[in-house]
C-alpha positions as CSV (number, residue, x, y, z in Angstrom):
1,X,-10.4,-26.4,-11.3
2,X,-12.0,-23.4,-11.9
3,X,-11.4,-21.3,-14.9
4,X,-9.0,-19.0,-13.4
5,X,-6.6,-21.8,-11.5
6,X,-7.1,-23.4,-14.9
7,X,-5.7,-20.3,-16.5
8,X,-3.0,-20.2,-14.7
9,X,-1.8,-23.6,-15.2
10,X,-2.0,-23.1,-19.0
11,X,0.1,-20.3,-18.1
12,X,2.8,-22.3,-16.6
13,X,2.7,-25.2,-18.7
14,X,3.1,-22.5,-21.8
15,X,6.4,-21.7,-20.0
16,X,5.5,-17.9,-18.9
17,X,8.0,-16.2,-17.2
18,X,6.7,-13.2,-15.9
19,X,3.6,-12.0,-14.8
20,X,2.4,-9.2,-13.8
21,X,-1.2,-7.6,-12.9
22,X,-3.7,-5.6,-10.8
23,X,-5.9,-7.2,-8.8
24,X,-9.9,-6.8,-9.9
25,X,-12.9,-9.6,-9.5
26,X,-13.3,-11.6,-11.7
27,X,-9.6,-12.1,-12.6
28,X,-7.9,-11.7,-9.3
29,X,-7.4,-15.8,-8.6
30,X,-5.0,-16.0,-12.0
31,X,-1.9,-14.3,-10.2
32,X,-3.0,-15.7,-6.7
33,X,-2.7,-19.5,-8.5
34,X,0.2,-18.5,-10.8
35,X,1.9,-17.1,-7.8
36,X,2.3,-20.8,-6.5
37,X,4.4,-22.2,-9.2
38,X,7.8,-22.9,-9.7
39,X,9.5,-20.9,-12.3
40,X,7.5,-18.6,-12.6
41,X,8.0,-15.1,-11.7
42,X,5.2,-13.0,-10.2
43,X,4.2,-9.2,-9.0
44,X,0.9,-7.2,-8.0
45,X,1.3,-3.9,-10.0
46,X,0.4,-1.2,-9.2
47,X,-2.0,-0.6,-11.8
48,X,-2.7,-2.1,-15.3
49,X,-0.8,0.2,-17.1
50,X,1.9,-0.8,-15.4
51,X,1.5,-4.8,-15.3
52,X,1.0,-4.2,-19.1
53,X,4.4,-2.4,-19.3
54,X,6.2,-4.8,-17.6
55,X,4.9,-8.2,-19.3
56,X,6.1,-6.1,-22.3
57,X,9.6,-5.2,-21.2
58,X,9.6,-9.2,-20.9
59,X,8.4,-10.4,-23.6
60,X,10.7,-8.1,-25.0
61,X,13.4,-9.7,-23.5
62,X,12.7,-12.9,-24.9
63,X,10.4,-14.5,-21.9
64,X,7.0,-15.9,-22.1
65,X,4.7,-13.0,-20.4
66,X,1.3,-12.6,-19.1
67,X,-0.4,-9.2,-17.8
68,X,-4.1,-10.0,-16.2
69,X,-7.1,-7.5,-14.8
70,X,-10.8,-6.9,-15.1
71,X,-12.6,-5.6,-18.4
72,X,-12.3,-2.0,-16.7
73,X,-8.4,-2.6,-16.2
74,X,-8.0,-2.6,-19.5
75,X,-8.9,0.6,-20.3
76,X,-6.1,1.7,-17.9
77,X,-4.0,-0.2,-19.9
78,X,-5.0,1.0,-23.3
79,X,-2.1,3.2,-23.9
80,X,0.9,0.6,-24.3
81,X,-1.4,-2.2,-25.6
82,X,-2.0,-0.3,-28.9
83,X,1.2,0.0,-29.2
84,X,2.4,-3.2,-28.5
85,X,0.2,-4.2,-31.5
86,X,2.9,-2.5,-33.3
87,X,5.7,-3.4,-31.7
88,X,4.9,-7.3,-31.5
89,X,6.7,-9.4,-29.2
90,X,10.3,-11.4,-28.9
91,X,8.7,-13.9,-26.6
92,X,5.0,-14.7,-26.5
93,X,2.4,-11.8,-25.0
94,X,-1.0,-12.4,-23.6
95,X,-3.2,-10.3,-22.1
96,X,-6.2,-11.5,-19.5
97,X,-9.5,-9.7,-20.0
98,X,-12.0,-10.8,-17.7
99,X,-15.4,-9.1,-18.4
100,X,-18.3,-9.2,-16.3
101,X,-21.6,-9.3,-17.3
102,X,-24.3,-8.5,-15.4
103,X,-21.6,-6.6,-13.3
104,X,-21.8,-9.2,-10.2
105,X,-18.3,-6.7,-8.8
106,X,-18.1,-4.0,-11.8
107,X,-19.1,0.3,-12.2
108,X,-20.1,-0.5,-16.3
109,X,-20.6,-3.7,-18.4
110,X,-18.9,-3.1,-21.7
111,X,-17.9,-5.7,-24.0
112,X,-13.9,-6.1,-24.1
113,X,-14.1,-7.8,-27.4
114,X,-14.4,-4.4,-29.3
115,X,-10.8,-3.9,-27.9
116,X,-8.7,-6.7,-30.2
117,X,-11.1,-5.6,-33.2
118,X,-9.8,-1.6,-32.4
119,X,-6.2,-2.4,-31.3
120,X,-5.9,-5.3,-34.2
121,X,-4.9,-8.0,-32.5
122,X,-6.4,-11.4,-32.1
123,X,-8.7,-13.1,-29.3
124,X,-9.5,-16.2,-27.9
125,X,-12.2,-16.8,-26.1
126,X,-12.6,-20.4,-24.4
127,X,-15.7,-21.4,-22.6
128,X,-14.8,-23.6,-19.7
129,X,-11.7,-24.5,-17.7
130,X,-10.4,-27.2,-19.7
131,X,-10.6,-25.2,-22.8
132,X,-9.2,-21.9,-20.6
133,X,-5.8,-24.2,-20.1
134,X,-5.6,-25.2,-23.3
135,X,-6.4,-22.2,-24.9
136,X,-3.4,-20.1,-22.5
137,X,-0.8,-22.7,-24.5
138,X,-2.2,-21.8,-28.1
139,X,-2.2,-18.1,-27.5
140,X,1.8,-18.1,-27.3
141,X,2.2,-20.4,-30.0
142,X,-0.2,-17.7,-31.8
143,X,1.8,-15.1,-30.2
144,X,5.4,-15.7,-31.4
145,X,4.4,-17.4,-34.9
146,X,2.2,-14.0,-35.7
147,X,4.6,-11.2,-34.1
148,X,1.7,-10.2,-31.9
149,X,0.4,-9.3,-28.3
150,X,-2.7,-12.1,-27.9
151,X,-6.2,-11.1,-25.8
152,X,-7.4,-14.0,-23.9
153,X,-11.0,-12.6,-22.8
154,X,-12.6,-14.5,-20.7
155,X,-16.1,-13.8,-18.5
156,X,-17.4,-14.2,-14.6
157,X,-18.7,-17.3,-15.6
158,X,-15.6,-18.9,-17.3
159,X,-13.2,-17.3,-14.7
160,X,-15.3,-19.1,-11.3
161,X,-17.3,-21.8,-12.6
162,X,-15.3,-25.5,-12.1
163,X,-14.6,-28.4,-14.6
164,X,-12.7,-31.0,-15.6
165,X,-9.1,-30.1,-16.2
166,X,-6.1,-32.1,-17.3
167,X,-2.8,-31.6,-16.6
168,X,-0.4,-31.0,-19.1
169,X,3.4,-31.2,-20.3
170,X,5.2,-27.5,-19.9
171,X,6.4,-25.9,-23.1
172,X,10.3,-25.1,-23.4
173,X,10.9,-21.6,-24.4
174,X,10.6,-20.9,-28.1
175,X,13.9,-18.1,-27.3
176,X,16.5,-17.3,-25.0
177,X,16.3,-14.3,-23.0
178,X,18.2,-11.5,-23.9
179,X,18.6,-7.8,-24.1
180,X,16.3,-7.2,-27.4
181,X,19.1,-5.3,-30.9
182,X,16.0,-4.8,-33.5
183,X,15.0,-1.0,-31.9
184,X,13.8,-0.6,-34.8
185,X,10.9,-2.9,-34.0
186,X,10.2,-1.6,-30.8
187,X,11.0,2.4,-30.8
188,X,8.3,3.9,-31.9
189,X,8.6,6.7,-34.1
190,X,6.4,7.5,-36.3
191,X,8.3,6.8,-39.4
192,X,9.4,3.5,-37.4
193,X,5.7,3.3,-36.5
194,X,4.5,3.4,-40.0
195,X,6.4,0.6,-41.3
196,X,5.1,-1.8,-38.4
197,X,1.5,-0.4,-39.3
198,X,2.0,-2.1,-42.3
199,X,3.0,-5.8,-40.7
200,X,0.1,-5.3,-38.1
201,X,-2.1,-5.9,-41.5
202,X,-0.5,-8.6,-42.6
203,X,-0.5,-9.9,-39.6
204,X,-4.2,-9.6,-39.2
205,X,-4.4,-11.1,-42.9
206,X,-2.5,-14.5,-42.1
207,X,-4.4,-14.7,-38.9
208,X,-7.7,-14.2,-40.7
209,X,-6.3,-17.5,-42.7
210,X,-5.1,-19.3,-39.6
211,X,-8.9,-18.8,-38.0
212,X,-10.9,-21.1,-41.5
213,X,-9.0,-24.3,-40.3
214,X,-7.8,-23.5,-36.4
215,X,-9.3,-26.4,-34.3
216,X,-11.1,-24.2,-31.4
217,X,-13.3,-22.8,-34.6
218,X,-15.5,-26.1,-35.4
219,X,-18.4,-27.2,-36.9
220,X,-20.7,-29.4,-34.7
221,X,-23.3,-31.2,-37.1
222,X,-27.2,-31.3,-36.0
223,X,-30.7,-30.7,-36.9
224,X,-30.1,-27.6,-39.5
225,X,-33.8,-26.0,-39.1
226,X,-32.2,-23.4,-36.8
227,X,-28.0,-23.3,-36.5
228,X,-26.0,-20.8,-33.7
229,X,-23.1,-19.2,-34.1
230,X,-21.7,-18.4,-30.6
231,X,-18.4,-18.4,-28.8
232,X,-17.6,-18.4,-25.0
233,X,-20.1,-19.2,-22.3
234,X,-23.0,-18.7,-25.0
235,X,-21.8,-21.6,-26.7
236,X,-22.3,-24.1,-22.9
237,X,-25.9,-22.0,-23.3
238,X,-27.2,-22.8,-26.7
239,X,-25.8,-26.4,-26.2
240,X,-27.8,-26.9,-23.1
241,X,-30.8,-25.1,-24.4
242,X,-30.7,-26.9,-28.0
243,X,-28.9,-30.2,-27.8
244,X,-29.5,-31.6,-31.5
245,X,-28.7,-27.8,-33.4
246,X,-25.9,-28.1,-35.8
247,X,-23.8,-24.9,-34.0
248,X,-20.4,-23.1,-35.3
249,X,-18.1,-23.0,-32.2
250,X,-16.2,-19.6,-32.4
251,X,-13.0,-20.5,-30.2
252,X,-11.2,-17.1,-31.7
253,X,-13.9,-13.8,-31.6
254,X,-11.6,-11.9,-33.6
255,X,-10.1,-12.0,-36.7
256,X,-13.1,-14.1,-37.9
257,X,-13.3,-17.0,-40.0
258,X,-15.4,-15.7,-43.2
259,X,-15.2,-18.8,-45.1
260,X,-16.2,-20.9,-42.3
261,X,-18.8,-18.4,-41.8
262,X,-20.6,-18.4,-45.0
263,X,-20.0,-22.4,-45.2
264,X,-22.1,-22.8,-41.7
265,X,-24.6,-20.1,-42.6
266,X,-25.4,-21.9,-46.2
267,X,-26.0,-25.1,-44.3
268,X,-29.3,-24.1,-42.3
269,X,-32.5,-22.8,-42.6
270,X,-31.9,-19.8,-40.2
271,X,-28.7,-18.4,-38.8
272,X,-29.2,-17.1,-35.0
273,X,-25.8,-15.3,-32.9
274,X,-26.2,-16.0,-29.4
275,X,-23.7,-14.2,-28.0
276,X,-23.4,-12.3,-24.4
277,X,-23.5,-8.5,-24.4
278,X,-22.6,-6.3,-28.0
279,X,-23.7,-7.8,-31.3
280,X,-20.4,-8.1,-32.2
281,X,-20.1,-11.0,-33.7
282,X,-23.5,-10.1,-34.9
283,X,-22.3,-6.7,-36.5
284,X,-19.8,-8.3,-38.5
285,X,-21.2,-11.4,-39.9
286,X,-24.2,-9.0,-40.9
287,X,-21.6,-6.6,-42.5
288,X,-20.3,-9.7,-44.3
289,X,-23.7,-9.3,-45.9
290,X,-25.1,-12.8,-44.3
291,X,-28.6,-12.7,-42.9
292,X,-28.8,-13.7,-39.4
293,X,-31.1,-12.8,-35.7
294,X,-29.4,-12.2,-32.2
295,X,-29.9,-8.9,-30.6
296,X,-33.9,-9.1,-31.8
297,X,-34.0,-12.0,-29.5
298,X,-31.2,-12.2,-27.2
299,X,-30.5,-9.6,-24.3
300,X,-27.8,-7.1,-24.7
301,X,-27.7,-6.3,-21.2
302,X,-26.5,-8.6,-18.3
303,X,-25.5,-12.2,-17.9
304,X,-27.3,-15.1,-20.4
305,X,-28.2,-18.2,-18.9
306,X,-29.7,-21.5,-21.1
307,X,-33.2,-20.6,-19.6
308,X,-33.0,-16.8,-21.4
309,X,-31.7,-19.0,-24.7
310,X,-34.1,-21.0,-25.0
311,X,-36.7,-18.5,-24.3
312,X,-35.3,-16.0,-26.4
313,X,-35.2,-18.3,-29.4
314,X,-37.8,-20.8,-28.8
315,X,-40.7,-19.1,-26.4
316,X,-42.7,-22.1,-27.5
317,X,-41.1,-24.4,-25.1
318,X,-41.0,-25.2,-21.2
319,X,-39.6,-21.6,-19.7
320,X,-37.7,-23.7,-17.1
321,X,-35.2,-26.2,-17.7
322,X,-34.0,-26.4,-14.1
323,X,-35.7,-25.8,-10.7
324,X,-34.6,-22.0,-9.5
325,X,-33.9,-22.2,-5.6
326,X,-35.4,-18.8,-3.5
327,X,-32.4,-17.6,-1.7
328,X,-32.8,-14.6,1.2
329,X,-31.7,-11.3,-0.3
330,X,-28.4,-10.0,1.6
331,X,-27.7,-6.5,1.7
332,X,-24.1,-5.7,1.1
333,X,-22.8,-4.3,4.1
334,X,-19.1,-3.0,5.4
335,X,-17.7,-5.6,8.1
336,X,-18.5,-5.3,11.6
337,X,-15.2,-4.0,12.8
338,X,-14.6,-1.8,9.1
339,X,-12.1,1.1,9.6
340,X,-14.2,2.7,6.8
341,X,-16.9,2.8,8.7
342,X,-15.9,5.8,11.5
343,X,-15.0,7.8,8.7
344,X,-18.3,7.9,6.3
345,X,-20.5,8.5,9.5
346,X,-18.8,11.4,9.9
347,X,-18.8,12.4,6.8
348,X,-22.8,12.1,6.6
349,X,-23.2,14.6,9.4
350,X,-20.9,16.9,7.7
351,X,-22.8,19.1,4.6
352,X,-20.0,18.1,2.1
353,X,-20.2,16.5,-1.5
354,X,-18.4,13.2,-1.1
355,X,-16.6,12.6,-4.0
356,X,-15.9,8.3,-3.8
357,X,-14.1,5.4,-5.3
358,X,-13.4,2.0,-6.1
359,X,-13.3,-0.3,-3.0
360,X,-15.0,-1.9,0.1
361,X,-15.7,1.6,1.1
362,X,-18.2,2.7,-2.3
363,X,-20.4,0.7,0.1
364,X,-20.4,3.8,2.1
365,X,-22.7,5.4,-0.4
366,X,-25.5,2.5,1.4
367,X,-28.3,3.4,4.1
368,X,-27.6,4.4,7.1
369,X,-24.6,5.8,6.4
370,X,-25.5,7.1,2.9
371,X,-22.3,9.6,3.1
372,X,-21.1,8.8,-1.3
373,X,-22.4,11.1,-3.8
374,X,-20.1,10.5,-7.0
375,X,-17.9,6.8,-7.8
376,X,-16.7,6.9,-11.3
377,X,-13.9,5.2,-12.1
378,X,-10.3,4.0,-9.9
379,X,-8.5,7.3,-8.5
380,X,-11.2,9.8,-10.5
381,X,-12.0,10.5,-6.6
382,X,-9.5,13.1,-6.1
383,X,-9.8,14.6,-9.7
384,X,-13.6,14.8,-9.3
385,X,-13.3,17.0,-6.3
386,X,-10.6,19.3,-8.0
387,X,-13.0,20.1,-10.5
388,X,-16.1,20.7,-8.7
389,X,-14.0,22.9,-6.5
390,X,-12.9,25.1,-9.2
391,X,-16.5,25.1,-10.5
392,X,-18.1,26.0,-7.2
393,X,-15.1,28.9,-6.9
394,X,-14.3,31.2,-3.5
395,X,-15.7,28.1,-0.5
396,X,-16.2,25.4,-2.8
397,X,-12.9,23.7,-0.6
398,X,-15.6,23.5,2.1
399,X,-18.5,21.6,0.2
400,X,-16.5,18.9,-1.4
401,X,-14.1,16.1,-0.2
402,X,-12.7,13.2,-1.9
403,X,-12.5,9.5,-0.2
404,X,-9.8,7.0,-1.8
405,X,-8.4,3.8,-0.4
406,X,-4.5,3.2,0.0
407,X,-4.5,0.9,-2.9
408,X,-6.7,3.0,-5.3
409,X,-4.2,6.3,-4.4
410,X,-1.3,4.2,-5.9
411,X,-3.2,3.0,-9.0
412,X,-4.4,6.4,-10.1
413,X,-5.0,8.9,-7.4
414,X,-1.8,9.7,-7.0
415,X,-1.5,12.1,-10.3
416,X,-5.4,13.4,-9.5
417,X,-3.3,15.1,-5.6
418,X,-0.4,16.6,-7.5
419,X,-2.5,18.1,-10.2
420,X,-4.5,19.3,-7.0
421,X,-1.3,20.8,-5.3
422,X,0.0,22.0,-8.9
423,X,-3.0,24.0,-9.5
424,X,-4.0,25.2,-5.7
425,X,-7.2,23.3,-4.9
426,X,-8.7,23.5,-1.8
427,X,-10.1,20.1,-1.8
428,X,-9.6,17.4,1.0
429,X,-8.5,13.8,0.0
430,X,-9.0,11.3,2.8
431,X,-6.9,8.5,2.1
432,X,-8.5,5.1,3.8
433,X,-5.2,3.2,4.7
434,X,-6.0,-0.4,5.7
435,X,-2.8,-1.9,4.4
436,X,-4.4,-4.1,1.8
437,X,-6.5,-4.2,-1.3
438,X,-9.5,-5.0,0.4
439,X,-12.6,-5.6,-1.8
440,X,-10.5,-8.1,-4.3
441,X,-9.6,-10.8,-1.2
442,X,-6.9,-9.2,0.8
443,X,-4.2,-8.9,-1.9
444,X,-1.2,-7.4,-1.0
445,X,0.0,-3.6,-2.6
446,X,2.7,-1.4,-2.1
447,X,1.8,0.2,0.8
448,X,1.4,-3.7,2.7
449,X,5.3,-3.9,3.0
450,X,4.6,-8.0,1.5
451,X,4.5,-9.2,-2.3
452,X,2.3,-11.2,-3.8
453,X,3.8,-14.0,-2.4
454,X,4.2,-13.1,1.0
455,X,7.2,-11.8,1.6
456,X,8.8,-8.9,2.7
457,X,8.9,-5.7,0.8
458,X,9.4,-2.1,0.7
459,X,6.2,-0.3,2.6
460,X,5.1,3.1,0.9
461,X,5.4,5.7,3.2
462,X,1.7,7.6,1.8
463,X,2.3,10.5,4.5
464,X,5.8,11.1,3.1
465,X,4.6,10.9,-0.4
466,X,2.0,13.1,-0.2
467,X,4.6,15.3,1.7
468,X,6.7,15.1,-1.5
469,X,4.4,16.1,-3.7
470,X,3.4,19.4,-1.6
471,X,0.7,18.6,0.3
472,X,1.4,21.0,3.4
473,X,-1.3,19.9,5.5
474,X,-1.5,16.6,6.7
475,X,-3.3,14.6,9.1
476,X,-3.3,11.1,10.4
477,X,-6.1,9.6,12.5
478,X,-7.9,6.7,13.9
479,X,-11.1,6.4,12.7
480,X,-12.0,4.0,15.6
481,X,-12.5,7.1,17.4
482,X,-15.2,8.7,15.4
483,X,-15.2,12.0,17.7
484,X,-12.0,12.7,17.2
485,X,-12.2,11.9,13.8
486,X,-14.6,14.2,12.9
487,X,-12.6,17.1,14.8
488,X,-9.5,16.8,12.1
489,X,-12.3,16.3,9.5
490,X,-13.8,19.6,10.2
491,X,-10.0,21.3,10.5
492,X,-8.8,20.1,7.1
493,X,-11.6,21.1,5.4
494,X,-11.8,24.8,6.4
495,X,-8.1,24.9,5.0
496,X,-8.3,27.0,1.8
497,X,-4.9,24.8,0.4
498,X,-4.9,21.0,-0.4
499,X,-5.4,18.9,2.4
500,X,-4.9,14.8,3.3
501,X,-5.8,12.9,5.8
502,X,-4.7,10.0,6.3
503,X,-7.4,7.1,8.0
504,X,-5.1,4.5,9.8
505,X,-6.8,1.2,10.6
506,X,-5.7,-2.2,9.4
507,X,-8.7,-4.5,7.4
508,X,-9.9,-6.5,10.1
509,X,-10.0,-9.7,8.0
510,X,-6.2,-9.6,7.3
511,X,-4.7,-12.8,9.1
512,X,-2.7,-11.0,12.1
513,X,-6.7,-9.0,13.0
514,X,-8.2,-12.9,13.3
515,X,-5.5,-14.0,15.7
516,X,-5.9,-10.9,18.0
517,X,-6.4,-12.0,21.6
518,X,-10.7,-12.2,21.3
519,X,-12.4,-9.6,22.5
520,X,-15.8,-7.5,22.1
521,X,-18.2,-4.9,23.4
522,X,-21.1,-5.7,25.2
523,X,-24.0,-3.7,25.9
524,X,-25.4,-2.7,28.9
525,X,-29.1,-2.3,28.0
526,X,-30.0,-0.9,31.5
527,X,-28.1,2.3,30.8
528,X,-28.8,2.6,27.6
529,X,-31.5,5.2,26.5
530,X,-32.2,4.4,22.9
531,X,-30.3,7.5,21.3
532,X,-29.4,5.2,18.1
533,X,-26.3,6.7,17.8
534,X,-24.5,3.4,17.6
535,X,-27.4,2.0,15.3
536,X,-26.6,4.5,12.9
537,X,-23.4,3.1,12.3
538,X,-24.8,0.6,10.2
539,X,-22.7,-2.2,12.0
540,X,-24.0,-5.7,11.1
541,X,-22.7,-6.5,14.9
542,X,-25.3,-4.3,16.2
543,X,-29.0,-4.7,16.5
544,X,-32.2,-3.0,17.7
545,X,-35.1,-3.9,19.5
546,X,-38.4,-1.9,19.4
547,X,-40.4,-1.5,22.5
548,X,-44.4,-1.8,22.2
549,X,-46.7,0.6,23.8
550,X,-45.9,0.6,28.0
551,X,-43.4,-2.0,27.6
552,X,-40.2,0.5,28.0
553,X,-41.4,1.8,30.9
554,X,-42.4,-2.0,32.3
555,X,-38.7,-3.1,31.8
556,X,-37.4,-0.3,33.7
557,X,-36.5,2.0,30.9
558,X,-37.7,5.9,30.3
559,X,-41.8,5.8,29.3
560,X,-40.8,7.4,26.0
561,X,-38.0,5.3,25.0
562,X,-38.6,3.6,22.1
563,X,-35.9,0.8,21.9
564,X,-32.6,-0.5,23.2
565,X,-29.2,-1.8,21.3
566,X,-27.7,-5.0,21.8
567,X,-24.0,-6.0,20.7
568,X,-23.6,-9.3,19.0
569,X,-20.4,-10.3,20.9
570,X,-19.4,-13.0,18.1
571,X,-19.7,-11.0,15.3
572,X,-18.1,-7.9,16.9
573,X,-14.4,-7.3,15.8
574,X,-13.4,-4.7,18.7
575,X,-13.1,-1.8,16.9
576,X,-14.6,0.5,19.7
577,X,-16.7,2.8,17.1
578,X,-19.7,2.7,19.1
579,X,-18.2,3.3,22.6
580,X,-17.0,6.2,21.1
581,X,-20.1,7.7,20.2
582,X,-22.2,6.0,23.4
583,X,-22.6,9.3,25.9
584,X,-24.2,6.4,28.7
585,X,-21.6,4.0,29.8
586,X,-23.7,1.7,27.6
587,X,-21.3,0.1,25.4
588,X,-18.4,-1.8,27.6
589,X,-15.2,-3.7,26.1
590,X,-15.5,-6.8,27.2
591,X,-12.2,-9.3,27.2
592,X,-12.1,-13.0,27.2
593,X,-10.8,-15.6,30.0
């Protein structure tokens, strides 16, 4: 299994409930496995906050409950997970943080660890599937014994490498479910909320005492010239890279185990923290007044690997430890066919700051297209562009637009358009609506009309809502047809009030776009007189050939042309943007027999 389908096993064989989440890379595959179990109740949120919320209400009402999301996700869901450190739970809490190092699909790289050491609450943090599964059933164990929310962080590596799991027996629940009668525990006031601050502590105490002797924190005995401390990942690392080093396995990152601490660092030479990212663990052995190297040595940017390791710590030895492989370098690139596509090459012919997102479509920001000039964080699109309209004062509605997908405008954008509307912005918001949550694998989201599982649900009307929130101008378009497209474009942004429009296109790699009846544009080169207007859609279904010196004029073409375009007719996906913009009759639909 991988580390994330072993994740959500542990889940199920723990007994959870309900789960909830927001779909982000590297976690997304959790709710997507956890989905197909009996039992088990699942939902997309729309954001994390929200998936939070509810895995609280449950566990709250006595149920087993999981909330997952990305590193960044949790920063949404900040809010109610302090909190719930001071509430505690009725059934058993855990929380999914899957960081990315090296941000392989991630706008920042910061190290979610430093989250259970601010909110007080303990973390586990397992380094390979097996350990993942296992590790989901001991964090509600640690959940209801301690009264407390538990972090399970994992990283890219944990969440999609595979291994060796074994199945389990599933857990009965530890409570009934029931409507909670202690409000006392979870209303909280602040004179309600200072007596809880006290239990978080000694909480925190008797976890502290838990960590000396808890099995996933272990001594492994070796050659004591140089001994790691490490956790995660970095523990696969160092064991690769150092076979016969005596090395303390951290299985929980935080509380730590001081005793076990000193009792390793006593018992070698020199003490080296190999861990990924912040010296965290570093920074608080060191504050435990134990002498010790990592951050010296070991990166604190991007992704470790045992070659880094061993070359940090030993630059003595053989660099390599395994043969690297060359692979070609691939450019990302939207799909040939991408809705998103019509929209930002209009958008880079118009003189407008482009105030961009989290989705498929930040790869608008790319050559040829180049048409983002701000991504920040999810839904900080429309929010951007309110500000930098205010700032810019009488036309600044004409020099700044803001471009959100549908499943980004329910996570957060929806607050940045009524504090738009509220205080009288100018600003456009172009919502991309391809029915889906795109860049995570096609999962489904409010305004798809299916759950997580498929079936039917209640499609968010995003005209009607913006409607309801007093957006008076609003326009829907194709953005197949690029020339139209940039018409309503140039309409909605002379408009001195708040203005939407809505892009309408389906992803084409949802299921009922394959099955479409196939069918593709061809060119035909002998009308075609190397304009590039197609070519500067940046489609990966479109190429260009270069004619040398006398050779246009040899095949028949104009002396000065310089090239013609040619349609791959496998890879196109028949969305017509190029025909739209070909003024020659040189781009032709084409439909199979």
């Amino acid at each position: 299994m991988s580390g994330n389908e072993a994740i959500a096993l542990g889940a199920w064989e723990a007994g959870v409930k309900v789960a909830s989440g927001y779909p982000g890379t590297p976690s997304t595959e959790i709710m997507e496995n956890l989905s197909g179990y009996e039992g088990v109740y699942t939902e997309w949120a729309p954001n994390e906050k929200v998936g939070l919320e509810v895995a609280i209400g449950a566990s709250f009402g006595g149920a087993r409950a999981l909330a997952t999301m990305k590193h960044v996700g949790v920063n949404v869901a900040a809010d109610p997970l302090f909190t719930a450190a001071y509430t505690g739970v009725v059934g058993g809490l855990v929380l999914i943080s899957a960081d990315d190092p090296e941000m392989h699909s991630s706008q920042n790289e910061q190290d979610n660890r430093n989250y259970a050491f601010a909110a007080k609450l303990p973390m586990l943090e397992p380094s390979e599937p097996g350990e993942a599964k296992e590790m989901m059933k001991t964090a509600y164990q640690l959940s209801e014994e301690l009264d407390t929310p538990v972090i399970v962080r994992i990283t890219t590596r944990v969440a999609h490498v595979k291994g060796v799991v074994e199945e389990g027996e599933k857990l009965p629940p530890a409570t009934e479910c029931a409507v909670p009668e202690a409000p006392q525990k979870t209303v909280m006031l602040p004179a309600l909320a200072r007596q809880r601050r006290v239990v978080v502590e000694e909480r925190m105490t008797r976890c502290m005492e838990m960590a000396e002797t808890a099995s996933f924190n272990r001594i492994e005995q070796g050659d004591t010239t140089k001994g790691y401390i490490t956790a995660g990942v970095s523990y696969l690392y160092v064991k690769e890279a150092f076979p016969e080093a005596a090395v303390l396995k951290l299985g929980m990152c935080w509380p730590l185990p001081e005793k076990l601490i000193r009792k390793f660092a006593d018992s070698v030479d020199e003490l080296y923290i190999v861990e990924e990212l912040d010296p965290f663990l570093e920074n608080h052995i060191k504050a435990m007044g134990i002498e010790c190297k990592g951050k010296e040595v070991i990166p604190n940017q991007g992704e470790l690997n045992t070659d880094i390791v061993r070359h940090a710590i030993a630059p003595e030895k053989d660099r390599s430890l395994f043969e690297s492989v060359e692979l070609p370098n691939r450019p990302p690139n939207m799909c040939a066919g991408c809705p998103h596509r019509g929209i930002f090459f209009n958008l880079s012919r118009m003189k407008v700051f482009v105030s961009g997102d989290i989705g498929c479509y930040t790869l608008g920001f790319l050559p040829p297209l180049s048409a983002m000039d701000s991504c920040v964080c999810m839904g900080a699109s429309v929010t951007i562009a309110h500000g930098m309209v205010k700032a810019l004062g009488d036309e600044g509605h004409k020099k700044v637009v803001s471009v959100l997908g549908d499943s980004t405008f329910v996570h957060s954008g929806v607050t940045g358009l009524i504090n738009s509307v509220y205080n009288n912005s100018g600003a456009t918001t172009i919502i991309l609506d391809n029915r889906i949550t795109a860049m995570t694998g096609q999962q489904n989201n409010p305004t798809s009309g299916y759950s997580i599982k498929g079936e039917a649900a209640h499609e968010l009307d995003i005209e009607g809502l913006c409607r309801a929130v007093g957006v008076k101008h609003i326009f829907v378009v194709n953005p197949h047809n690029v020339v139209e497209t940039r018409k309503v474009l140039k309409e909605a942004v002379e408009l001195e009030e708040p203005s939407v429009v809505i892009s309408k296109a389906p992803c084409v790699l949802l299921p009922e776009m394959k099955e479409r009846k196939p069918v593709s544009y061809f060119t035909n080169q002998e009308n075609c007189v190397g304009c590039m207007s197609c070519i500067r859609l940046g489609c990966p279904a479109i190429s260009w050939t270069s004619f040398k010196e006398g050779e246009a004029e040899a095949k028949g073409f104009k002396k000065k042309q310089k090239g013609v375009s040619k349609i791959d007719e496998i890879l196109c996906n028949d969305c017509g943007q190029c025909a739209s913009l070909c003024k020659f009759d040189a781009i032709t639909r084409k439909e199979e027999k």
